[in-house]
C-alpha angles and dihedrals in degrees: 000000000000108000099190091049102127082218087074124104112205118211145164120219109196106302087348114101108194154161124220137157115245114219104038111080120177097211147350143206135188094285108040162344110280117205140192117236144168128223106218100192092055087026097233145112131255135187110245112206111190125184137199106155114106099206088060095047097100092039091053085047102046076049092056091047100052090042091051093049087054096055082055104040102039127058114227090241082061104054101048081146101045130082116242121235101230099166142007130178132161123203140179128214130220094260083056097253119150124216121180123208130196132169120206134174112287102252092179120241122346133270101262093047093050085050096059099038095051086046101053085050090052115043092146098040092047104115085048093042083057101055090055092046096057088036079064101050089040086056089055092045101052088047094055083048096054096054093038101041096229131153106215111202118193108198121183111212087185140324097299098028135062140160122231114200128178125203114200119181087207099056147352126324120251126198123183127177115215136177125257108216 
């Protein structure tokens, strides 16, 4: 990245100084905006989530505290598949409008996007590139698992629906049901 662009925003992000571009994301969830951007002072790049909307503010924040009690609770040599928390501020505005920030580690592009891109290299090796890809998520689950003590359960109601529960020690229990397309 270009530090001296005049398209840049600088920003510092609790003990994170960076430069990103507004404007270009390079993704977006339910929730929020999420950003590239590059730390000058460590030279890499991090992943800047910002969001406005009220009715994801709790969510962003329940996001910032897990990932917070994993940087506690879990050494580096332990998370290889789970993205470090590196930053996380919340501000208000004059109009009272609250927008959360968190940077996070780059991971590259997101799952389903891997997916499909691996895929679409490997017609023949699917089935192959597939397994990898859920080993992988498995490997991430069962490190989140391992620092917060839950019991994820994965149950399919039919081909399209399925139910996904955690069971933590420590707290409730949650169920949603999603959609498998």
């Amino acid at each position: 990245m270009d530090e001296d662009n005049e398209e840049n925003v600088r920003v510092t992000i609790g003990e994170v100084n960076l430069i990103y571009r507004a404007g270009v994301n390079i993704g977006f969830g339910a929730f929020a905006l999420i950003y590239h951007a590059y730390i000058p002072a460590e030279r890499k790049c991090a992943a800047l989530k910002i969001s406005k909307r009220n009715g994801s503010i709790e969510a962003i924040r329940r996001e910032a505290a897990i990932l917070q009690y994993v940087n506690e609770a879990v050494e580096d040599g332990d998370r290889s598949h789970i993205i470090k928390l590196l930053g996380y501020k919340e501000m208000v505005d004059t109009h009272q409008r609250e927008t959360l920030y968190l940077v996070m580690e780059f991971g590259g592009m997101n799952l389903r996007d891997y997916f499909n891109e691996r895929i679409k290299k490997v017609r023949d090796e699917g089935k192959i590139e597939l397994t990898k890809i859920i080993r992988g998520a498995a490997i991430a689950l069962e490190q989140f698992h391992k620092c917060m003590n839950f019991e994820i359960i994965i149950t399919l109601e039919s081909r399209y629906t399925a139910f996904f529960l955690v069971k933590s020690h420590k707290c409730c229990v949650t169920v949603k049901k999603f959609i498998i397309d």
